[in-house]
PAZAPA-4460 file (N, C-alpha, C; in steps of 0.05 Angstrom, whole numbers, plus 32768, in hexadecimal, padded with zeros to 4 digits):
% residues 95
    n_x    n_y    n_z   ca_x   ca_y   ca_z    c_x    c_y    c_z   seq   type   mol
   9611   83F1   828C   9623   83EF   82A2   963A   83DD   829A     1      X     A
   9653   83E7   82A0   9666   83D8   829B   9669   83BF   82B3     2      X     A
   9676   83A0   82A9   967C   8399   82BC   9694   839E   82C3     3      X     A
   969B   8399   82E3   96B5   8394   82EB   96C8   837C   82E0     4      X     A
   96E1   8383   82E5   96F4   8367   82DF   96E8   8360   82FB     5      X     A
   96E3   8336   82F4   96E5   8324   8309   9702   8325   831C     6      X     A
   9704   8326   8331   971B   8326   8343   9718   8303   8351     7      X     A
   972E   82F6   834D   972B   82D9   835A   972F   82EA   8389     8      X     A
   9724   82DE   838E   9726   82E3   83A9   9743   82D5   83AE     9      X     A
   975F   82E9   83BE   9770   82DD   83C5   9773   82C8   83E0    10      X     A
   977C   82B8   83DD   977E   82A6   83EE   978D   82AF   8409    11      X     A
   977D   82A7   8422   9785   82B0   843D   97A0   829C   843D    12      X     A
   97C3   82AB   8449   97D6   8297   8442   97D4   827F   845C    13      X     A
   97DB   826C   845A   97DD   825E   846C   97F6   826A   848C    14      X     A
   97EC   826D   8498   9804   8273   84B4   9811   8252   84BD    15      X     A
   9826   825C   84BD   9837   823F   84D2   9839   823F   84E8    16      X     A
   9830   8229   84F7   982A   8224   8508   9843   8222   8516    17      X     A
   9850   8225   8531   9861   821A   853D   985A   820A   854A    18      X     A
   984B   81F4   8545   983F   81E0   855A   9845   81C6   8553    19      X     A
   9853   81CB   8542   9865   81B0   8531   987F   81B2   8544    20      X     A
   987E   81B8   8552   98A1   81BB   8558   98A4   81A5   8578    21      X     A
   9883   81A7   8587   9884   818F   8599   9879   8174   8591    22      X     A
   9870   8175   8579   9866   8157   8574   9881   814D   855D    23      X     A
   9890   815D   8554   98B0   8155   8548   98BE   8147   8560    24      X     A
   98BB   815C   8574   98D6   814A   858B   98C3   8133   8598    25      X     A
   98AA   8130   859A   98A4   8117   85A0   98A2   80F7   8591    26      X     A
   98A3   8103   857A   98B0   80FA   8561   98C0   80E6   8560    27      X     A
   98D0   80F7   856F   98F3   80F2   856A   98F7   80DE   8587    28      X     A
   98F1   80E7   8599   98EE   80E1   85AC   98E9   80C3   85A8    29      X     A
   98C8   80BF   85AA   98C0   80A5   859F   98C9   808C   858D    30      X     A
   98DE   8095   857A   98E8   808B   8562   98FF   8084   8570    31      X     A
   990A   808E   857F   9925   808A   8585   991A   8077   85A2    32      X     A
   990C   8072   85AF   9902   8064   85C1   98FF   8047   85B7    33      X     A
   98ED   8045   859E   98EA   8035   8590   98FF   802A   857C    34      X     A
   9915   802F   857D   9929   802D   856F   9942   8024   8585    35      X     A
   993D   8028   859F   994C   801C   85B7   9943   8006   85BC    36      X     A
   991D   7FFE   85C4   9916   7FEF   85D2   990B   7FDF   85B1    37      X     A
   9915   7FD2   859A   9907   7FCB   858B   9901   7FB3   8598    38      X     A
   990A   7FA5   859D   98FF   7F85   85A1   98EC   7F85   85B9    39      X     A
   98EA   7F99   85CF   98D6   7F9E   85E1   98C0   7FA2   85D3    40      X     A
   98BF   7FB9   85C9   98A8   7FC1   85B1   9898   7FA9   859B    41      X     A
   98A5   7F9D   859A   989A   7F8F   8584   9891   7F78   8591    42      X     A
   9897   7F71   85A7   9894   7F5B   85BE   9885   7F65   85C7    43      X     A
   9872   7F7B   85CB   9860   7F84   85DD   9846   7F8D   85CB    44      X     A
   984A   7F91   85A9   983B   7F92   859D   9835   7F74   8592    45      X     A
   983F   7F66   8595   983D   7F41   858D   9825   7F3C   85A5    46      X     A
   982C   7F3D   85C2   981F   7F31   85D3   9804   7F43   85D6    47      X     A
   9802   7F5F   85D5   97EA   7F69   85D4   97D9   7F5B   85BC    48      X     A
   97E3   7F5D   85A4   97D4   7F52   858F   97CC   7F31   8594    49      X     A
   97E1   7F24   85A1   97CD   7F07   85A7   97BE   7F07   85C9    50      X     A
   97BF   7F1B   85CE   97B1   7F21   85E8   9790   7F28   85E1    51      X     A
   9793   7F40   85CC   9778   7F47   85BD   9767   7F32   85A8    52      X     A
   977D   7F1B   85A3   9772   7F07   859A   975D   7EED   85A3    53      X     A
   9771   7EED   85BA   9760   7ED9   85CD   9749   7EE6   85D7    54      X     A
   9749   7F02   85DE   972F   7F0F   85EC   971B   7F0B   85D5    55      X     A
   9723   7F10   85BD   970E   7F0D   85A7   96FD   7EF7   85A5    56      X     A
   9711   7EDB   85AB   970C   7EC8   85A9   96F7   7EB5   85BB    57      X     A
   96FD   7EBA   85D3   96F0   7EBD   85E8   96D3   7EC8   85E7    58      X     A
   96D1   7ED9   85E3   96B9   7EE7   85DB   96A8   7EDE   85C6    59      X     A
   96B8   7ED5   85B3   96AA   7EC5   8596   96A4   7EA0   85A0    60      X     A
   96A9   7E9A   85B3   96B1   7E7E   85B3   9699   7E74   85C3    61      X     A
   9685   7E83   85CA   966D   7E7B   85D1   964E   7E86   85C2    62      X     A
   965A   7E94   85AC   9647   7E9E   8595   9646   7E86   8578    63      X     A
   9636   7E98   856C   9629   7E7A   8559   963A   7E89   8545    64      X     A
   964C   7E9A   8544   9664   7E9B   8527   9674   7E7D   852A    65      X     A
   9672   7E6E   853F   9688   7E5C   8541   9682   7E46   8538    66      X     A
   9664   7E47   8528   965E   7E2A   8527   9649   7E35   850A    67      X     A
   9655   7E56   8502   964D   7E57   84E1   964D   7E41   84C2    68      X     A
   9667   7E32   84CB   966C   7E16   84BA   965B   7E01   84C0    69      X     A
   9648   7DFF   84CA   963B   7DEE   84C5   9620   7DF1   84B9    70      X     A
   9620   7E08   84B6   9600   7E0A   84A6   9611   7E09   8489    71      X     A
   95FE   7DFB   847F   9607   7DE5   8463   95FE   7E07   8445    72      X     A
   95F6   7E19   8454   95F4   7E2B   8432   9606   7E43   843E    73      X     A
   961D   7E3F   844F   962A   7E58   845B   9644   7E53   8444    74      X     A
   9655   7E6C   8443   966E   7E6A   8439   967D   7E63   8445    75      X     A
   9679   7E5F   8468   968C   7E4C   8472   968E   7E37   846D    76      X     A
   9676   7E27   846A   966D   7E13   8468   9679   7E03   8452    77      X     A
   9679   7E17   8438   968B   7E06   841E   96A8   7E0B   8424    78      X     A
   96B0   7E19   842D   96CF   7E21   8434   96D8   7DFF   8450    79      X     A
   96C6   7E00   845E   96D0   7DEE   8470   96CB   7DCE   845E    80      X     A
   96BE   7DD4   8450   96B8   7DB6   8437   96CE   7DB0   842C    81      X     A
   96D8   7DC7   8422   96EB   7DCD   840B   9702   7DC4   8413    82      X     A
   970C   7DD2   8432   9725   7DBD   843B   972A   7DB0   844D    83      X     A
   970B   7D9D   8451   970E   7D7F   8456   9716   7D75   843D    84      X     A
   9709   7D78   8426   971B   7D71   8406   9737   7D6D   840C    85      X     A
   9740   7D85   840B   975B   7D8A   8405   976E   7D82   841E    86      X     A
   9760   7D82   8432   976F   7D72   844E   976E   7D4A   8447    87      X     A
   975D   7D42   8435   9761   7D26   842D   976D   7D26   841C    88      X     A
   977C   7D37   83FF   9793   7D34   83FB   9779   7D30   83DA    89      X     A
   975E   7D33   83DA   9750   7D3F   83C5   974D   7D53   83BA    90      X     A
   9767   7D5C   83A5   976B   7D73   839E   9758   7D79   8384    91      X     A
   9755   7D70   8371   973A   7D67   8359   9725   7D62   8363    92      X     A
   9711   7D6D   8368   96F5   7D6A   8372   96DC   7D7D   8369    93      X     A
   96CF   7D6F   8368   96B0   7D8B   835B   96AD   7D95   836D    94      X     A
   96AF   7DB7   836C   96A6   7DC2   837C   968D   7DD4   8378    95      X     A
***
């Protein structure tokens, strides 16, 4: 029996979508919003970000991460060592 030539299977073409054409003008939209209101924008992403900070903090500030530096074999522990050193102005020291 003879074989056949191998045929590579042709590839199904990709179709374009026209559904790029409302997330372009929102795009544009957006960009140009943000390009009016820059100092709003950036003033509103500052205060959320120290807004999400304090909530973090809050939350952490009655858990035992806050008091990781004092167990004497933690890597807080040599880091908080390390610059009491360097806060007395002991820059040469065994570490």
């Amino acid at each position: 029996m003879a074989k056949k030539p191998s045929q590579k299977p042709k590839p199904n073409p990709v179709k374009k979508v026209k559904a790029s054409a409302p997330l372009r003008n929102w795009l544009t939209r957006a960009n140009e919003f943000i390009g009016k209101y820059s100092r709003w924008v950036a003033g509103f992403l500052f205060g959320l970000s120290l807004l999400l900070s304090a909530i973090y903090y809050l939350q952490a500030k009655d858990s035992a991460i806050m008091s990781y530096h004092r167990w004497t074999n933690s890597d807080m522990a040599f880091f908080d060592e390390w610059g009491q050193y360097l806060a007395k102005g002991e820059i040469w020291q065994d570490t």
